[in-house]
N, C-alpha and C positions, 0 to 999 in steps of 0.2 A: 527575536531572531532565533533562527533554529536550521540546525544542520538537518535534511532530507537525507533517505536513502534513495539510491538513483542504480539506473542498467547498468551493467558492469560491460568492463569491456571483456571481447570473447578472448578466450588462451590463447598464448603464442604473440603476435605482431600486437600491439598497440595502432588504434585507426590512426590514419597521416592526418598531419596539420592539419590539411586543406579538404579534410572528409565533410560530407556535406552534414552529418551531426553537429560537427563541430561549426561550421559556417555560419548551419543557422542561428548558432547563441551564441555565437560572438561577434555576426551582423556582419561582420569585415574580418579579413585575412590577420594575423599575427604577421606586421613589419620586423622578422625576424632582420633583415639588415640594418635598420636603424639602431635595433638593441644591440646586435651585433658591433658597428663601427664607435655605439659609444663606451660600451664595456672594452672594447678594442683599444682604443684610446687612451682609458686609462691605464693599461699595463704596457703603452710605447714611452709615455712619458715618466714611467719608471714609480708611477703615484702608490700603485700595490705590485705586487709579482705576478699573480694569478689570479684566474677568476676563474670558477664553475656556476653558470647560472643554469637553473630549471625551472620549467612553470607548468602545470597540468589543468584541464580542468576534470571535472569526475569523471570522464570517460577516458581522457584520452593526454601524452605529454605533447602539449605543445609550443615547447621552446626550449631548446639544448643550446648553450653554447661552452665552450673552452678557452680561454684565452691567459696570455704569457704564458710563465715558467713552477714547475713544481716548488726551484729555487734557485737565486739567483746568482748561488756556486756555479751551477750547473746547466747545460743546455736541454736539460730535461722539459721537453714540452707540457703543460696542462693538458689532461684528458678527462674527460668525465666522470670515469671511474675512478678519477682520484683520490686517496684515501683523505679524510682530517681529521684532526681533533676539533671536536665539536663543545666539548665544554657543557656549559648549562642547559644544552638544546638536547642534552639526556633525563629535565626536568619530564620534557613531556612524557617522553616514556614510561618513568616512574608515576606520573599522574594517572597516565593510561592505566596503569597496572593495578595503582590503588582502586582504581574507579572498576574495575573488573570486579575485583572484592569486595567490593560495596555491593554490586548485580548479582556476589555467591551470597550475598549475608555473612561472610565473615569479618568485614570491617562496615561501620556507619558513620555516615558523616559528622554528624553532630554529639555524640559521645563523649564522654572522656577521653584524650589520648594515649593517657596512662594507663588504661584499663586494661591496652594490648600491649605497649612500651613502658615500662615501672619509671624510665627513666624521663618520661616527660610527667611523672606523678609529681604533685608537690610542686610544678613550678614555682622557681622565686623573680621578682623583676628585683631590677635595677633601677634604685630612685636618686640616685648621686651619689657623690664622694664627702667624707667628714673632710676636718682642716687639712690632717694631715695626707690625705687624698686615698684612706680606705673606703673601697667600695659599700656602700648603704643599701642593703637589699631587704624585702619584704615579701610576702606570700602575695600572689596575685590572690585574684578578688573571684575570679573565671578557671573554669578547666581552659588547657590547649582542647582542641577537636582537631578533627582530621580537617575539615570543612577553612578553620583557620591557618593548618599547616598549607591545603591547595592553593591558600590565597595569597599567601606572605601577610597573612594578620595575625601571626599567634607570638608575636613580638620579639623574635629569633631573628637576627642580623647580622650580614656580613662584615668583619674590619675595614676592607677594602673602602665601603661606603659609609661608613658610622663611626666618628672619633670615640664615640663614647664606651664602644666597642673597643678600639684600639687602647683603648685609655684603662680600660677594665682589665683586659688579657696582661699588659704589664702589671698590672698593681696587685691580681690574684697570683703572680707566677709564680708556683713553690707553694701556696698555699694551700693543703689541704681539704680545709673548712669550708672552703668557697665553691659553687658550681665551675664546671667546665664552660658554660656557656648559659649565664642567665636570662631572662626576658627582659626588653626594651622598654615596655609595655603592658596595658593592660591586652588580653586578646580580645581580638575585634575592634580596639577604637581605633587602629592605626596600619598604616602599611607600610613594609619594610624586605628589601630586597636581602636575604640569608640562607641557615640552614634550613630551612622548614621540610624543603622536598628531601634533604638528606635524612630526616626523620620519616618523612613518608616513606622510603626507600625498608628502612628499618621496620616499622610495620609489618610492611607488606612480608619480608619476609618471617617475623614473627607469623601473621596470620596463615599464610602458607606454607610454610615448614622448608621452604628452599631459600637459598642464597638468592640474592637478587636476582645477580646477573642469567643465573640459573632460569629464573622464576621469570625474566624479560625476554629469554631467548623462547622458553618451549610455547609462550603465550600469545606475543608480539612481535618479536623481529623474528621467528623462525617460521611459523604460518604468515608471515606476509613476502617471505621470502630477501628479508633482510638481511645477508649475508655477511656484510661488509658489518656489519654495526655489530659493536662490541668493547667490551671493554680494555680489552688485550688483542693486537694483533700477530701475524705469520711473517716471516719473514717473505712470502709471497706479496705481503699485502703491504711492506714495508717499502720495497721495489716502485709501490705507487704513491707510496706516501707523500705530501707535499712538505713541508721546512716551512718552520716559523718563521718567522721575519720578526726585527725590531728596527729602529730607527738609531742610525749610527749619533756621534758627534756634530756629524756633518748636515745631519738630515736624512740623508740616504739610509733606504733599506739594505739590511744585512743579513743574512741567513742564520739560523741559529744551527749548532748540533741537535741531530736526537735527541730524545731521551731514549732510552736504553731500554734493547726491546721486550717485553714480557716482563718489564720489572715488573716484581708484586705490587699491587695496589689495593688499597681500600675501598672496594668501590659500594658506594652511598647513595647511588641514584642522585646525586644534588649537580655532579662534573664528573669528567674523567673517562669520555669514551668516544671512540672512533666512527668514521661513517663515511660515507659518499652523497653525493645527490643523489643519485635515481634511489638509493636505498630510502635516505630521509624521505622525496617526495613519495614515495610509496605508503611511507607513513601518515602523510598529510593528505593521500587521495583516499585513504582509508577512512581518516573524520569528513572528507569534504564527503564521503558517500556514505554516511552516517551509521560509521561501525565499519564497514563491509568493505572486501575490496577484493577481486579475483577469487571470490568463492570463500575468502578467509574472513571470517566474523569478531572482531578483535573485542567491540564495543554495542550495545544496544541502540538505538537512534534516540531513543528517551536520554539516554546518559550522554552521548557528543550533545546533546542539546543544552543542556544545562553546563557541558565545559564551553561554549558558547555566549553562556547568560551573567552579566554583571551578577556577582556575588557580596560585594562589598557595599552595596548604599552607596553613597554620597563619598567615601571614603576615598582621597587623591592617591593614583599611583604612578610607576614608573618613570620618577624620575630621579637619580641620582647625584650626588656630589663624592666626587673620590676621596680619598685621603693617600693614595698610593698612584701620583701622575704615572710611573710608569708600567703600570698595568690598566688604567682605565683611565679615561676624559671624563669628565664629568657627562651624565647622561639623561638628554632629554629629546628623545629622538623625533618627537611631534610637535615643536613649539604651539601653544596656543590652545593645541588639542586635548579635553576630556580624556583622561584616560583611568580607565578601573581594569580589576581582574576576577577570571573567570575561574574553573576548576582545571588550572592549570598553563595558561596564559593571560596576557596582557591585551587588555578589549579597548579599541578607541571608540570611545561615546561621537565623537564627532567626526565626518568624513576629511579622508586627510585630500588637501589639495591637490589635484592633477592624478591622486593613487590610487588606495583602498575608499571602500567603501565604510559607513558608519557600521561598528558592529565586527569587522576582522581582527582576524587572531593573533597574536606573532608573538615571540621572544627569541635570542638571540644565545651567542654563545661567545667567551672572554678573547678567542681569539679570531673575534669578526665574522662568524657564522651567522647566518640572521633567515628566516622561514616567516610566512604568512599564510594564513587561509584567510580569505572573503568571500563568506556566504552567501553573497547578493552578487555577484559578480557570477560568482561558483569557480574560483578559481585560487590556486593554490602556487603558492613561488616560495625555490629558497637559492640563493647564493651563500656561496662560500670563500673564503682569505683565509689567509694564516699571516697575521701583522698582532704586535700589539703598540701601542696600547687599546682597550678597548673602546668602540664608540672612534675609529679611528677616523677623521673629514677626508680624508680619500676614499675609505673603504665604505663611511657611509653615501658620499658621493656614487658612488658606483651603483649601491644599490639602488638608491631613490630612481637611477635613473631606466632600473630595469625593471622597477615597479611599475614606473608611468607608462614605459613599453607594452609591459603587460597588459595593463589597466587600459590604455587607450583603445586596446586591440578588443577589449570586451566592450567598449560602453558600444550604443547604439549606433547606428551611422546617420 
């Protein structure tokens, strides 16, 4: 499977729907009212607040919709340029960014990790606890590589989904002597949804001499015209912002406060940054056009193709078990379905039902953000919520069903 470069579309307007480029590859019209009354649907019956959905294919966006409320304080309507927190779906970004630096020669995939970060030198894993439940740690056997950080195999795991994790962070607490954050594993035998990308992030900035956020603006969101994406916003941009939601006693959705604007943050390439749709899909018509998009060059067609290409072997991913019900459902969002990871996303080896095609991209973000690319399709979608917990059956409801919309409107007639 491999991402093409394809004609860009000219400056200015974006072709309509209904342009005959588009006609001819997607064989039949985009039922935008169908996707429309069932996205609609779910925000009357109160299941999410709002919804932003968008679909492109490489030329051209074809399907916008808006629907409910920024929050359900307020009679603030959804609009497309509505701001979110997007969470892990700043993963890609940072992958983007490493994989840039792999095309200068300043980072390689397969190296030591430590070579450029001291603090991935020496990793130790985590082999159990003694009687009295101190942690048992040994030297792995493997360098971390960058290659293992892209993939969530360099045995680096979240709490949220790993008790063993949870179990570690109490019993090292105050401990000196002990890692901040050990390995799971040995690297490469296994897959684990963690920090990895928050290390990639790290890197990167080592290898280029700027702050991240610094180092993703003037590279990637700032030539693709990504304005909105960021790790910190404007009080302009606050005005659009939409309200987290969580699920009261009752069931019902509730709106959360802010967080507070411009607080200082950490930011690590792993979470922690703001967007829109048209800005995300900008970013997703940029791999679906292999590197390229509006004149701006982010990626080579050789490199989106390989973030494209199962990286892992045989090795099972993407599916989760929480340990924190009110931040995440347990997560398996393809029953049945093969799934491994690429240089930067999640790859279903097998076509999903009524959706994507075998071989599409996607990962998601903690507060119900979720993106796809399908390379055989040639078409690109991301919807956005603001609920948690994550993996939420409303909100993954909603998407599946703007998937199939999608989807349907490409297959053949």
């Amino acid at each position: 499977m491999m991402l093409q470069s394809a004609a860009l579309a000219s400056a200015g307007m974006l072709p309509s729907v209904h342009s005959p480029a588009l006609a001819a590859r997607s064989r039949k019209p985009v039922q935008t009212g169908e996707i429309d009354a069932a996205l609609r649907a779910r925000v009357d019956a109160k299941e999410v607040p709002g919804i932003v959905a968008m679909a492109a294919s490489e030329q051209s966006v074809i399907y916008e919709g808006a629907f409910g409320l920024r929050s359900m304080a307020t009679a603030t309507p959804m609009s497309t340029d509505t701001v979110f927190r997007i969470a892990s779906m700043v993963k890609l970004l940072t992958s983007v960014a490493a994989l840039q630096l792999v095309e200068r020669g300043r980072l390689k995939l397969d190296e030591p990790a430590g070579n450029i970060d001291p603090a991935l030198a020496s990793p130790r894993i985590l082999s159990g606890f003694d009687a009295k439940g101190a942690p048992q740690l040994q030297p792995a056997h493997k360098p971390v590589t960058l290659r293992h950080l892209l993939t969530h195999t360099s045995g680096l795991s979240y709490p949220l989904w790993d008790a063993n994790v949870v179990r570690y962070l109490k019993a090292a607490r105050g401990k000196k002597d002990l890692p901040r954050m050990p390995l799971m594993f040995e690297p490469g035998t296994r897959w684990a949804y963690g920090g990895s990308i928050d290390r990639v992030g790290r890197m990167v900035e080592i290898a280029s001499g700027q702050p991240l956020d610094r180092y993703i603006r003037e590279n990637i969101t700032g030539p693709l015209g990504m304005n909105d994406t960021s790790p910190t916003i404007t009080e302009k941009q606050r005005a659009r912002q939409a309200s987290l939601h969580r699920h009261g006693a009752d069931g019902k959705l509730v709106a959360q406060p802010f967080e507070k604007l411009n607080e200082p943050i950490s930011f690590s390439g792993g979470g922690g940054i703001y967007s829109t749709a048209p800005d995300y899909l900008t970013l997703l018509q940029a791999l679906l056009n292999g590197g390229n998009f509006r004149g701006a060059g982010i990626l080579r067609p050789e490199t989106v193709a390989l973030m494209g290409k199962n990286q892992i072997g045989n090795i099972e991913a993407g599916r989760l078990k929480t340990e924190n019900a009110a931040l995440s459902n347990d997560v398996d969002f393809f029953p049945g379905v093969h799934l491994r990871w690429g240089l930067g996303g999640m790859i279903n080896i097998d076509p999903v039902p009524d959706g994507r095609r075998a071989g599409s991209l996607t990962w998601a973000g903690l507060y119900n953000t979720y993106y796809w690319i399908d390379p055989t399709l040639r078409v690109a979608g991301v919807i956005m919520m603001q609920v948690l917990p994550f993996a939420d059956r409303q909100a993954l409801a909603a998407y599946r069903q703007f998937e199939r919309g999608v989807c349907h409107a490409f297959k053949p007639a």
